[in-house]
C-alpha positions, 0 to 999 in steps of 0.5 A: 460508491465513489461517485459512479464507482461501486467498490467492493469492501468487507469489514471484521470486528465490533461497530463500536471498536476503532476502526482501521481502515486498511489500504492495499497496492498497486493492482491487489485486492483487498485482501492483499491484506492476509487474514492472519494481519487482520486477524491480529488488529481483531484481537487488538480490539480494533476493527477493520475494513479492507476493500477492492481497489476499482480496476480490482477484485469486485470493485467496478473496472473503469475505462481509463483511455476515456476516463482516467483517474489519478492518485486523488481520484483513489484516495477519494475512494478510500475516503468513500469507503469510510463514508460507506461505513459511517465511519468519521474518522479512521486509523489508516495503513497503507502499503505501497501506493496505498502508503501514498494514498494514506499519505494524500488523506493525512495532508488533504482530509487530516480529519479522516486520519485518527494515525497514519501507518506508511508500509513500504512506500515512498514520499507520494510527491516523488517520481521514481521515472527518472530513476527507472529511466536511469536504470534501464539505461544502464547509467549509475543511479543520480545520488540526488534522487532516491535508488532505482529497484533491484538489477533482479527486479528490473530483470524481471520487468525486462522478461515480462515486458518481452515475454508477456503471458497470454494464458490465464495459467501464465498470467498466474505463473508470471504473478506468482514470481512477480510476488517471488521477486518482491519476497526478496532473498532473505526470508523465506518465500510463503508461495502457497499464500501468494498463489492463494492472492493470484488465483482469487484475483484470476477466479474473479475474472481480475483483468491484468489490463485493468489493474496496471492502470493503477501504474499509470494513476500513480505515475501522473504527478498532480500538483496535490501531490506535491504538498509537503508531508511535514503538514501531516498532524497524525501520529505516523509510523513508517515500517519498510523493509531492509531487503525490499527490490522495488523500494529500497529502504531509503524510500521509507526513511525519506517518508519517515524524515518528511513527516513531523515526529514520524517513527521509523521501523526497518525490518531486518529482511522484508522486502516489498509484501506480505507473503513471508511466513509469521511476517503478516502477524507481526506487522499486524502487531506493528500497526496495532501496537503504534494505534494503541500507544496513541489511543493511551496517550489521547486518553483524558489526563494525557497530552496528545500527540499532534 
């Protein structure tokens, strides 16, 4: 529970491993985090814990027109999630707005936070509106601002926001290519695993209404949100791809450049998910490789990194 919210959680692994907790995006569920990824944390002798996001999967659905929640509200969520758990403090990693939610509990809960993986994400004090805006104006991008999505992604958002599905078939079909579009053009499309995380979404009576109001929870500007990142003590690891439609890579090095120490890992063709084939394992790789180098050099007789 999270205050009133129930929230749905799962984890794998030994009680006595170290946890990770794993936070997923805007309007996915848990399991947005593909088995093959947890999979590999597991064999890394960690355990892990994935969980609905409320307005997702099993987790309670809010009315936001009379009770609106903010990026805070999710991140105390995450932080219930542990408590649920019993667990004091975690390893987190967070993909897209659940990089700004690792992000948030690295600045205000630090004790929470054992590492801080940031996977395709921005600075969670920067607004992209202004960038949209620009965009869909057709003006040029601001050269002070952080780049606006791709011309193929805005598209897309253009078609949707003029042909919006009605049918649960077309709600599938429109998600699907949504995951398409984010995929990228560079590595291959793994579209029977996306269709696998759409219709789990659809068969558990996921209500698209719902899960956008994590757009608008994102949008709202808190001043808690505008902390600087350089307070963050936690060992970080930003991981971004060079391909990715809705953040470009410049999002993730300004995370990376924020954050004191923070180490930058660009992959050559990922856009912005998961749903590539052998992508999952190797970002699963990625994060326990950055939990295991910390764990050695925390170990007595070794200097922490902090």
């Amino acid at each position: 529970m999270s205050g009133d919210v129930r929230l749905w959680t799962e984890r794998f692994g030994d009680p006595r491993d170290p946890a990770v907790l794993l936070i997923m995006g805007t309007s996915t569920m848990g399991v947005g985090w593909p088995d093959e990824l947890v999979k590999t944390l597991l064999d890394g002798g960690l355990r892990v814990i994935r969980f609905d996001h409320r307005d997702t999967g099993r987790s309670d659905r809010v009315d936001f027109a009379t009770r609106p929640y903010t990026l805070t509200d999710m991140a105390a969520d995450a932080t219930a999630v542990l408590d649920g758990h019993g667990v004091a403090a975690a390893h987190v990693a967070g993909a897209s707005l659940g990089g700004a939610i690792g992000q948030w509990l690295a600045v205000h809960r630090p004790e929470r936070v054992r590492t801080l993986t940031a996977i395709m994400t921005g600075p969670m004090g920067h607004s992209a509106g202004p960038a949209f805006a620009r965009a869909f104006a057709g003006q040029e991008p601001d050269p002070d601002d952080l780049p606006p999505p791709t011309p193929r992604f805005l598209q897309h958002l253009v078609h949707l926001a003029t042909s919006p599905p009605a049918t649960c078939e077309e709600h599938i079909a429109a998600n699907l290519e949504t995951w398409r579009v984010l995929n990228g053009d560079v590595l291959p499309f793994d579209e029977q695993a996306a269709r696998r995380l759409v219709e789990a979404a659809s068969d558990l009576g996921g209500d698209p209404r719902a899960a956008a109001n994590h757009d608008l929870a994102g949008k709202v500007m808190t001043d808690d949100r505008l902390a600087p990142l350089s307070a963050i003590t936690a060992p970080t690891l930003v991981v971004h791809g060079t391909e990715d439609p809705l953040r470009p890579l410049p999002h993730g090095e300004a995370v990376a450049a924020q954050i004191p120490n923070a180490r930058l890992v660009a992959m050559p063709g990922m856009g912005h998910g998961f749903f590539s084939p052998l992508l999952p394992r190797r970002i699963g790789e990625i994060i326990r490789d950055h939990i295991s180098l910390t764990e050695r050099e925390e170990e007595p007789g070794r200097s922490a990194r902090r």
